[in-house]
Backbone as JSON Lines, residues from 0, in Angstrom:
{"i":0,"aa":"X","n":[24.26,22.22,-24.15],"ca":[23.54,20.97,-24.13],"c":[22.06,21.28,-23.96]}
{"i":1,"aa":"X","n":[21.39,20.8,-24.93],"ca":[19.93,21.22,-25.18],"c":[19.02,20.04,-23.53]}
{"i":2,"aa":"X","n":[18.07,20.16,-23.28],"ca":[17.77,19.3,-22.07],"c":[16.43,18.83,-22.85]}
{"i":3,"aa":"X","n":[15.94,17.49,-22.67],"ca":[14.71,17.56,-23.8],"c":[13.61,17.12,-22.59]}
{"i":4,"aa":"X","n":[14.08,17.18,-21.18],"ca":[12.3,16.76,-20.3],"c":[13.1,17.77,-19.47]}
{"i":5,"aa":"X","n":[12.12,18.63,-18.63],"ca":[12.12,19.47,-17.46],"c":[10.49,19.83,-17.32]}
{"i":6,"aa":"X","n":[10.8,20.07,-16.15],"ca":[9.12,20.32,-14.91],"c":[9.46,21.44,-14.1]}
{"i":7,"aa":"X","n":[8.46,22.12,-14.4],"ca":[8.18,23.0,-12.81],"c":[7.89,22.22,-11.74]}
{"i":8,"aa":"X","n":[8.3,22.49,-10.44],"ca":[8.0,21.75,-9.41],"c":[7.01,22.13,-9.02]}
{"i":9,"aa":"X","n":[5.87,21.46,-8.69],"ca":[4.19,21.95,-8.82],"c":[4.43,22.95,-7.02]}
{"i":10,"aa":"X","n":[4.84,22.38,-6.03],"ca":[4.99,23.57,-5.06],"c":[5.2,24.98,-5.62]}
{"i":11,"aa":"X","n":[5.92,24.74,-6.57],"ca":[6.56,26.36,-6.84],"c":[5.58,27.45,-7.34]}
{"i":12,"aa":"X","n":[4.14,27.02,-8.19],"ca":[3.11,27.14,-8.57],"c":[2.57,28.11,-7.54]}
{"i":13,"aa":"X","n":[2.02,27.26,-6.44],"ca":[1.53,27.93,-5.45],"c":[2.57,28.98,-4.28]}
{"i":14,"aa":"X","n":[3.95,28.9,-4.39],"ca":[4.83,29.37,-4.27],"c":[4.73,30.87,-4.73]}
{"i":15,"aa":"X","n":[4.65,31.06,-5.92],"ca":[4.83,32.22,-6.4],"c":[3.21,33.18,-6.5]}
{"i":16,"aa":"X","n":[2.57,31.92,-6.06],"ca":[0.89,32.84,-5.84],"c":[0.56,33.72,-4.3]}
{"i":17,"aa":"X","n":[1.97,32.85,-3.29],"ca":[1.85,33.46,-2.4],"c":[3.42,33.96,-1.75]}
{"i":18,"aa":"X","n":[4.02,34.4,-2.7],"ca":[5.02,35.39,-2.66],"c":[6.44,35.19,-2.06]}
{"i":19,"aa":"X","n":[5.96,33.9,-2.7],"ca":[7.43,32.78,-1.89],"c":[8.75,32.81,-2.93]}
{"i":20,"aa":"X","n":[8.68,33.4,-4.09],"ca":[9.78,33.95,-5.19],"c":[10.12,35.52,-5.79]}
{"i":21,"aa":"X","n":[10.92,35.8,-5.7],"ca":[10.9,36.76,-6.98],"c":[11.78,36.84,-7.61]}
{"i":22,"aa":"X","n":[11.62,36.77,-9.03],"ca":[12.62,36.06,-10.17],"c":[12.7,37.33,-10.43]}
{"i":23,"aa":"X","n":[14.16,37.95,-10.77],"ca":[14.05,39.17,-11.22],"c":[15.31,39.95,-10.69]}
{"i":24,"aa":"X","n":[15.53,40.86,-11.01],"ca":[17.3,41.61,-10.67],"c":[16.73,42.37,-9.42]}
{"i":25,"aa":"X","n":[15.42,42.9,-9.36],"ca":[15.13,43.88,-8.21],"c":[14.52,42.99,-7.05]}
{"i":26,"aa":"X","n":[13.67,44.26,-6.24],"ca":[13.78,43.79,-5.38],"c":[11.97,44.19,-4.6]}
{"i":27,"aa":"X","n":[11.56,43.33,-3.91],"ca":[9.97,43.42,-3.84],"c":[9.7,43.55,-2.16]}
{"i":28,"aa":"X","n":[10.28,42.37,-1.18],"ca":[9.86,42.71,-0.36],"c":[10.46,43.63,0.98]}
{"i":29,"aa":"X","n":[9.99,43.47,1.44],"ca":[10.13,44.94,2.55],"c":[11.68,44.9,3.31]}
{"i":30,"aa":"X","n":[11.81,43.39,3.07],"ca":[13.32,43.37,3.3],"c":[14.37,44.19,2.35]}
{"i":31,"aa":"X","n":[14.33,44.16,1.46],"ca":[15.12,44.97,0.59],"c":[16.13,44.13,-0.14]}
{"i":32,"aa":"X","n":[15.74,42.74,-0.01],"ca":[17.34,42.12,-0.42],"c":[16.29,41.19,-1.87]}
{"i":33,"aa":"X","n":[17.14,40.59,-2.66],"ca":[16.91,40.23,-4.07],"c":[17.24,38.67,-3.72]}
{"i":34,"aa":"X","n":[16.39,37.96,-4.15],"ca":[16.56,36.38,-3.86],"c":[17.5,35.72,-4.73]}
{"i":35,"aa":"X","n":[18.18,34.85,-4.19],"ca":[19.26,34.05,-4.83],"c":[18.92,32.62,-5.29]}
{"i":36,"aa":"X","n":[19.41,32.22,-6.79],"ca":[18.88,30.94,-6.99],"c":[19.84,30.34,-6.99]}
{"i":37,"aa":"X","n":[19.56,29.09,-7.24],"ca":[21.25,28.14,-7.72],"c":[20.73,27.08,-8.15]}
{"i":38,"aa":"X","n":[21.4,26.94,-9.23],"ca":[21.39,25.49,-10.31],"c":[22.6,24.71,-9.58]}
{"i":39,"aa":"X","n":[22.02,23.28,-9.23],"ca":[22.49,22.28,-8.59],"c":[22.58,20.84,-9.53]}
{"i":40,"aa":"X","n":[23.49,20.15,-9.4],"ca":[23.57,19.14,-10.51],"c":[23.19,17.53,-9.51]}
{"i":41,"aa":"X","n":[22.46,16.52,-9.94],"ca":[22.1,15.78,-8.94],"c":[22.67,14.34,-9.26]}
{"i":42,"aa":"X","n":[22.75,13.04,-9.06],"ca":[23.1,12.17,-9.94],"c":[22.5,11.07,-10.61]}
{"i":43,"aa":"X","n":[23.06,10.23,-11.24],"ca":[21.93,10.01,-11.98],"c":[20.78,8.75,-11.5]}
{"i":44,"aa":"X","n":[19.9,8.55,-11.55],"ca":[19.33,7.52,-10.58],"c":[18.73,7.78,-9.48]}
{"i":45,"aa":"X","n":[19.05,9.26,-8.91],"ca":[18.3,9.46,-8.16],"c":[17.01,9.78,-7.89]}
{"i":46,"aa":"X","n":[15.95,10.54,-6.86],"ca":[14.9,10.67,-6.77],"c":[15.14,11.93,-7.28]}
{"i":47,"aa":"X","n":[15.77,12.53,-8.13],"ca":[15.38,13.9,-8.55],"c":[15.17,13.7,-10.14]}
{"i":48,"aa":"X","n":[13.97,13.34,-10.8],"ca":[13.33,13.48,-11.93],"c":[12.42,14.0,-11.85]}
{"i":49,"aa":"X","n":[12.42,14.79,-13.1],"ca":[11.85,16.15,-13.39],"c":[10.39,16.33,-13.8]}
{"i":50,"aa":"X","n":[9.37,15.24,-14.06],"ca":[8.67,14.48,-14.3],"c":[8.07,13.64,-12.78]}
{"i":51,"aa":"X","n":[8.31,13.54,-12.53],"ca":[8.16,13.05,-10.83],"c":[8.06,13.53,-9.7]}
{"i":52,"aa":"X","n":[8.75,14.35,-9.16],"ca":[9.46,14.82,-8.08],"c":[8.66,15.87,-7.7]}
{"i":53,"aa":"X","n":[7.64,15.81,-6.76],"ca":[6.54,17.12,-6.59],"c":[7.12,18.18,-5.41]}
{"i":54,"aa":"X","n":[8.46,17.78,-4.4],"ca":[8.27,18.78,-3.74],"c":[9.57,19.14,-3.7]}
{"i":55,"aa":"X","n":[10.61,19.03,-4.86],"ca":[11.89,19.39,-4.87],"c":[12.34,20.77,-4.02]}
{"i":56,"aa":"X","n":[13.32,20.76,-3.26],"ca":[13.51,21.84,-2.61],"c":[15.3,21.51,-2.48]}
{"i":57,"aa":"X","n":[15.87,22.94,-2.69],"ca":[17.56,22.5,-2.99],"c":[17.94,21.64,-1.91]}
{"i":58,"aa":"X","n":[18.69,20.79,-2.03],"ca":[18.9,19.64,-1.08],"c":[20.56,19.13,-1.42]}
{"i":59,"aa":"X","n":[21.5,18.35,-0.52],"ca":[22.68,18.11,-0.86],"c":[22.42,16.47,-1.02]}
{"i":60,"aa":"X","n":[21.07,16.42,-0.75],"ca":[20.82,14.63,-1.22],"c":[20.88,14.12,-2.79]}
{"i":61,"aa":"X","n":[21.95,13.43,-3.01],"ca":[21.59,12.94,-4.21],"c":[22.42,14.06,-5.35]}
{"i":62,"aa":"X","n":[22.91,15.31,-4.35],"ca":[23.87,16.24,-5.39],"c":[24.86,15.23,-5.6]}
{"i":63,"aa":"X","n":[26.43,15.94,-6.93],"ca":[27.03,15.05,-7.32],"c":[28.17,15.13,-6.53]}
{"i":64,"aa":"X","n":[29.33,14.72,-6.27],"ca":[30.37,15.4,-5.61],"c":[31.96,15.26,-6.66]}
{"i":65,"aa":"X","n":[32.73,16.1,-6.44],"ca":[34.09,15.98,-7.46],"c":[34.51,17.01,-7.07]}
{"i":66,"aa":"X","n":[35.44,17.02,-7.82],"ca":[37.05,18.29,-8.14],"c":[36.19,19.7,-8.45]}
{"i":67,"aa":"X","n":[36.52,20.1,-7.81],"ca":[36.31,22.01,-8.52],"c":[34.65,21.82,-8.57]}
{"i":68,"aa":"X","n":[33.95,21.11,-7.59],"ca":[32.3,21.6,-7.9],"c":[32.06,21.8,-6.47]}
{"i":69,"aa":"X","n":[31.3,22.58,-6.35],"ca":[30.74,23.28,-4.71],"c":[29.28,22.77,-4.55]}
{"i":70,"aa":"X","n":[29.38,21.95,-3.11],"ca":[27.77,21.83,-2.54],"c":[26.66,22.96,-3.03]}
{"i":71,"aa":"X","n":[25.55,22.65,-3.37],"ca":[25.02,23.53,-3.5],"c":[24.54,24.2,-4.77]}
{"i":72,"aa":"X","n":[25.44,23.91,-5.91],"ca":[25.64,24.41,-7.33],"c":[25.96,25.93,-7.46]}
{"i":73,"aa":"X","n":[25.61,26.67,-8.69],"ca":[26.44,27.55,-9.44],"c":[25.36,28.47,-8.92]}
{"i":74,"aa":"X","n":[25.17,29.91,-8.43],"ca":[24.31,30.89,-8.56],"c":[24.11,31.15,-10.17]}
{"i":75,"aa":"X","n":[22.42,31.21,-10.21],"ca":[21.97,31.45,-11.17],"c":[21.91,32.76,-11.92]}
{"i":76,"aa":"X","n":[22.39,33.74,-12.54],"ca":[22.15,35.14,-13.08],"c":[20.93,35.22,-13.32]}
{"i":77,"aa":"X","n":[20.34,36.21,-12.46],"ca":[18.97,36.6,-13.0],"c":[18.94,37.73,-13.06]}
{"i":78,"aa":"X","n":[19.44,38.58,-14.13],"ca":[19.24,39.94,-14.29],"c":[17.91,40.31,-15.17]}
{"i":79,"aa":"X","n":[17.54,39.6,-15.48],"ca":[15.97,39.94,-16.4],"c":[14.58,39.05,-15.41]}
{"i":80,"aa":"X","n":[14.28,40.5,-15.47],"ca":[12.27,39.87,-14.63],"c":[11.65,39.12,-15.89]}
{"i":81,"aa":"X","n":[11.07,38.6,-14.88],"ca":[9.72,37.81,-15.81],"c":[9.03,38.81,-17.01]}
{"i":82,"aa":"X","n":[8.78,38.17,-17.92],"ca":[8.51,39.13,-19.15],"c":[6.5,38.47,-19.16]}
{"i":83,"aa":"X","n":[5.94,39.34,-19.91],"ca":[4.95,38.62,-20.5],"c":[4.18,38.85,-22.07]}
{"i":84,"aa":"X","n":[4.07,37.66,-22.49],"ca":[3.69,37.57,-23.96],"c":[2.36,37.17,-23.75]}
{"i":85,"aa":"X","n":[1.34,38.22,-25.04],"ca":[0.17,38.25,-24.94],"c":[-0.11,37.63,-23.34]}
{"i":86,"aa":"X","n":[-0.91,36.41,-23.5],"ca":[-1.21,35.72,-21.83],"c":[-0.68,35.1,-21.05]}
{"i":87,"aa":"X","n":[0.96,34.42,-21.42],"ca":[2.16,33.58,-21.38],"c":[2.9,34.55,-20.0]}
{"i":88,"aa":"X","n":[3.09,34.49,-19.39],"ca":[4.2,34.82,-18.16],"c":[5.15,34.13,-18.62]}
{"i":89,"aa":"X","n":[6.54,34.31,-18.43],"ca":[7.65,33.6,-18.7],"c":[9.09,34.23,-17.86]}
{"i":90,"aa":"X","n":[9.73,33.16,-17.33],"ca":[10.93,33.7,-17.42],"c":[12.0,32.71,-17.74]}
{"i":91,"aa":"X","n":[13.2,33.0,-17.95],"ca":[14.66,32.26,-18.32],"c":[15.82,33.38,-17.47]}
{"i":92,"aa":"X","n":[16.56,32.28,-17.07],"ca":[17.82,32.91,-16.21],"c":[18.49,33.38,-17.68]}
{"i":93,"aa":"X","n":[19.23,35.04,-16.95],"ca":[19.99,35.69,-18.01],"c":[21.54,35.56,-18.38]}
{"i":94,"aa":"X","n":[21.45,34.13,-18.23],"ca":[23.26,33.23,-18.92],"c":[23.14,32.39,-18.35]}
{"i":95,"aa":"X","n":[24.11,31.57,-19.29],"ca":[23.81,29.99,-18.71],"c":[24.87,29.41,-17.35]}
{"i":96,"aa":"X","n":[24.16,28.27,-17.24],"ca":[25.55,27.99,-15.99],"c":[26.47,27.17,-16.25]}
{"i":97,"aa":"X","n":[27.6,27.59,-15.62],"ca":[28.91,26.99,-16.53],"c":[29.95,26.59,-14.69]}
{"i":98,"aa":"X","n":[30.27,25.3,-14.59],"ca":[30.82,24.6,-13.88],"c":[32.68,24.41,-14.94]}
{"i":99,"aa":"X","n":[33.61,25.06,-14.18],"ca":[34.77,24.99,-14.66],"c":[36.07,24.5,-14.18]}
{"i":100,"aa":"X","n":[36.52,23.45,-14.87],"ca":[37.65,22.93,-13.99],"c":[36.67,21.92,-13.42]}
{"i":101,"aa":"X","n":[36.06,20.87,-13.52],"ca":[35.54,20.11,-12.75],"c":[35.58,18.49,-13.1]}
{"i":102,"aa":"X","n":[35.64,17.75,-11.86],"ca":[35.64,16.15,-12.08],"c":[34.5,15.78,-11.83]}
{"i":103,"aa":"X","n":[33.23,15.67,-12.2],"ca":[32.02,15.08,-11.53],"c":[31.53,13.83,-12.81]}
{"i":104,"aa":"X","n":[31.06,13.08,-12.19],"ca":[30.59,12.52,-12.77],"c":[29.16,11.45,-12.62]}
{"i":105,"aa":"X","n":[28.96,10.42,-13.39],"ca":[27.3,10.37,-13.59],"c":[25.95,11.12,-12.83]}
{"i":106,"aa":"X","n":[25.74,12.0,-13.75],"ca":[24.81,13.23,-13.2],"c":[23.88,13.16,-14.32]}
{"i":107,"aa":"X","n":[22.41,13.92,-14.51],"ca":[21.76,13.54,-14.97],"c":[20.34,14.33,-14.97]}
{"i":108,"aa":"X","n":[20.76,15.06,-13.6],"ca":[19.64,16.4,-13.54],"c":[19.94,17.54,-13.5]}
{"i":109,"aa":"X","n":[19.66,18.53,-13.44],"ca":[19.84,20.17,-12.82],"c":[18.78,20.31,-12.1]}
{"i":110,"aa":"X","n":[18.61,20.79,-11.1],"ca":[17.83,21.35,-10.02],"c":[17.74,22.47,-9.88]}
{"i":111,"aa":"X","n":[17.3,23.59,-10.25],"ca":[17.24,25.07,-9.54],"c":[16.21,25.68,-8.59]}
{"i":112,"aa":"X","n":[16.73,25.81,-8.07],"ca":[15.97,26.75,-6.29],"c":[16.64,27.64,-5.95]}
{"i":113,"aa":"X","n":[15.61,28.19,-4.92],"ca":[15.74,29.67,-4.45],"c":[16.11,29.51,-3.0]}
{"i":114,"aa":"X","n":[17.62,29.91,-3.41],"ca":[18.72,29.66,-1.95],"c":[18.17,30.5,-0.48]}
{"i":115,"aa":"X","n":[17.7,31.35,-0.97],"ca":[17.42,32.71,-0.24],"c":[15.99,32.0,0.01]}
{"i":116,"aa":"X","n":[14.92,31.39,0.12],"ca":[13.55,31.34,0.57],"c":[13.49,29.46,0.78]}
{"i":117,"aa":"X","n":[14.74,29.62,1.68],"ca":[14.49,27.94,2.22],"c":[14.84,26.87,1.19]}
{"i":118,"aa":"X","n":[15.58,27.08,0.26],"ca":[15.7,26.37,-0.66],"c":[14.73,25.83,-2.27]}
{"i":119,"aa":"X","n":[13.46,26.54,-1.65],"ca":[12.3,25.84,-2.51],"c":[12.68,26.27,-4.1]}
{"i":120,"aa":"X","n":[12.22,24.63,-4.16],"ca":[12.07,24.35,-5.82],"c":[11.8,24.93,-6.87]}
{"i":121,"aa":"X","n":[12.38,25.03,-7.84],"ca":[11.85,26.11,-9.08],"c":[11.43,25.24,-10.15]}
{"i":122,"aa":"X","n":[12.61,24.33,-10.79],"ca":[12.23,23.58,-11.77],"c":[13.56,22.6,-11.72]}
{"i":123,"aa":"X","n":[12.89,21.12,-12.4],"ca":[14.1,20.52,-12.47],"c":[14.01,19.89,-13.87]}
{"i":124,"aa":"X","n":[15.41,19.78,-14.35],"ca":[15.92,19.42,-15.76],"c":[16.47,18.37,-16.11]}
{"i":125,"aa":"X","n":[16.29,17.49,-16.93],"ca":[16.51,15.97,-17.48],"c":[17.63,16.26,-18.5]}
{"i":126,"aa":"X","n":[18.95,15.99,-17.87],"ca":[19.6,16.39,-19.0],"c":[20.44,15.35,-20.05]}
{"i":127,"aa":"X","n":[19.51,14.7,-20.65],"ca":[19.25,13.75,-21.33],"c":[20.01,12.48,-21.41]}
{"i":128,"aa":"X","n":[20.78,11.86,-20.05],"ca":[21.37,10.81,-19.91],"c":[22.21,10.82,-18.25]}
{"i":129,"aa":"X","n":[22.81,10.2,-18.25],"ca":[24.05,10.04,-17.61],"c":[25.34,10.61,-18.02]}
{"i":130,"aa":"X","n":[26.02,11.97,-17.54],"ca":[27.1,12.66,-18.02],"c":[28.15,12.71,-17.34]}
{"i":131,"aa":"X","n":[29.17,13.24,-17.5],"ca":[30.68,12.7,-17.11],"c":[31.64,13.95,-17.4]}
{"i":132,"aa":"X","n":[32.32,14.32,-16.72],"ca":[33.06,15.95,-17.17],"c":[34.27,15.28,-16.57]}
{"i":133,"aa":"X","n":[35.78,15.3,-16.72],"ca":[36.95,15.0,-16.08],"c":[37.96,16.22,-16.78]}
{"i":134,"aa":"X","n":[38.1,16.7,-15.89],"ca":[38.82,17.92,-15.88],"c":[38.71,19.27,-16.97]}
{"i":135,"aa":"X","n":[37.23,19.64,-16.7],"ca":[36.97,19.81,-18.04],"c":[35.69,21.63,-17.53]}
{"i":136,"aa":"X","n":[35.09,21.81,-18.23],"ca":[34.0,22.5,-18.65],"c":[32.77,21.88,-18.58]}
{"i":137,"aa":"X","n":[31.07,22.18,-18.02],"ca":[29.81,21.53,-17.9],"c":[29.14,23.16,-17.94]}
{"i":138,"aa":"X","n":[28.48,23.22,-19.23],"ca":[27.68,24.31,-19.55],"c":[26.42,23.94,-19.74]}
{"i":139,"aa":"X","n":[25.48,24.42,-19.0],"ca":[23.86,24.44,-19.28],"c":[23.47,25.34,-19.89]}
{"i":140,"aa":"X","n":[23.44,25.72,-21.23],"ca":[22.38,27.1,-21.98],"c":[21.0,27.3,-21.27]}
{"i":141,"aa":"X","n":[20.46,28.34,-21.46],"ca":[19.78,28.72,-21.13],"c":[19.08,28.75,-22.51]}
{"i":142,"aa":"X","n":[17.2,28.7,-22.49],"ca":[16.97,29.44,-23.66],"c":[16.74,30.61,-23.57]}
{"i":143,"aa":"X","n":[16.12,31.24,-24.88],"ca":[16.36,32.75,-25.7],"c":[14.76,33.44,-24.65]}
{"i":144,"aa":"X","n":[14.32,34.12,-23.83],"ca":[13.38,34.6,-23.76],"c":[12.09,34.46,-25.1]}
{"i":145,"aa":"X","n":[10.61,33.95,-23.83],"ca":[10.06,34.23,-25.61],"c":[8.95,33.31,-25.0]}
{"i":146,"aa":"X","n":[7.72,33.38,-25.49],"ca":[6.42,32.43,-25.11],"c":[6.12,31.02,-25.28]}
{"i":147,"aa":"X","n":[7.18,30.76,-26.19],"ca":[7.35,29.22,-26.3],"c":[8.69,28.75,-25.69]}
{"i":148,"aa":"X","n":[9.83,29.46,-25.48],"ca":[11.19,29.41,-25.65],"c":[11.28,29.45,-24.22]}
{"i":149,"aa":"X","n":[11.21,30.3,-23.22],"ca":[11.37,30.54,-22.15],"c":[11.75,29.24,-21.03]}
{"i":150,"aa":"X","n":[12.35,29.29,-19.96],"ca":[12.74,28.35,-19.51],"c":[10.93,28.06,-18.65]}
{"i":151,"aa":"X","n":[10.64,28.73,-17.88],"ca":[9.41,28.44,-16.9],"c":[7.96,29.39,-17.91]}
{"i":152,"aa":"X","n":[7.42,28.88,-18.54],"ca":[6.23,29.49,-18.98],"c":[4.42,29.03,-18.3]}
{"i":153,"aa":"X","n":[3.95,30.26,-18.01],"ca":[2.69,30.11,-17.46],"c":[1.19,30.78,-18.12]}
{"i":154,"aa":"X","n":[0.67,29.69,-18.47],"ca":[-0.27,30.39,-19.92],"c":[-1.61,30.56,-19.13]}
């Protein structure tokens, strides 16, 4: 399912200027451990639009609840660091997230944050209505790496 509005959460901006992320399979600070994200699904109507919402931070407010889905959402795969094209920084999680076996229903965002650094906000995704899964499969693609393509790009 293609998503046609998503936002960086403007915290996250200054977030990553002062070393509050690291997107990436390795590992940076002195702790030694690799930060964890998670794509969270929210519902629909709520205060989580992607376009709006300046200080999103993972939250169980407004998540969806059902059969076979866990507080919190899906850990995100991030085996690929941030790449950069000509002046473009970019990154995209490396596979998409896939919710299986699940009853949830009217949902309407994705949320992803960084479980591991307090929850804070990464970006949130408009996924283009009000949706409905009953006993079923909910896959978010990811896009292809790339300066236009990339999920978070910084020019």
């Amino acid at each position: 399912m293609a998503a046609n509005q998503w936002g960086i959460v403007p915290a996250f901006k200054v977030q990553i200027l002062t070393g509050g992320h690291y997107l990436g399979a390795g590992t940076t600070r002195a702790t030694g451990a690799v930060d964890t994200f998670k794509g969270a699904l929210y519902t629909a109507g709520s205060s989580m639009t992607p376009l709006g919402y300046t200080t999103y931070a993972g939250s169980t407010a407004s998540e969806v609840t059902g059969t076979g889905y866990t507080a919190g959402g899906a850990t995100v795969t991030n085996a690929t660091a941030p790449l950069l094209y000509s002046s473009t920084a970019t990154w995209t999680p490396s596979a998409s997230l896939v919710w299986s076996s699940v009853t949830i229903s009217n949902f309407d965002t994705l949320g992803i944050y960084n479980s591991t650094q307090s929850g804070n906000g990464v970006a949130l995704i408009w996924l283009g209505g009000a949706q409905t899964v009953i006993s079923g499969t909910f896959t978010v693609s990811m896009p292809t790496p790339g300066a236009t393509t990339s999920l978070i790009q910084i020019a």
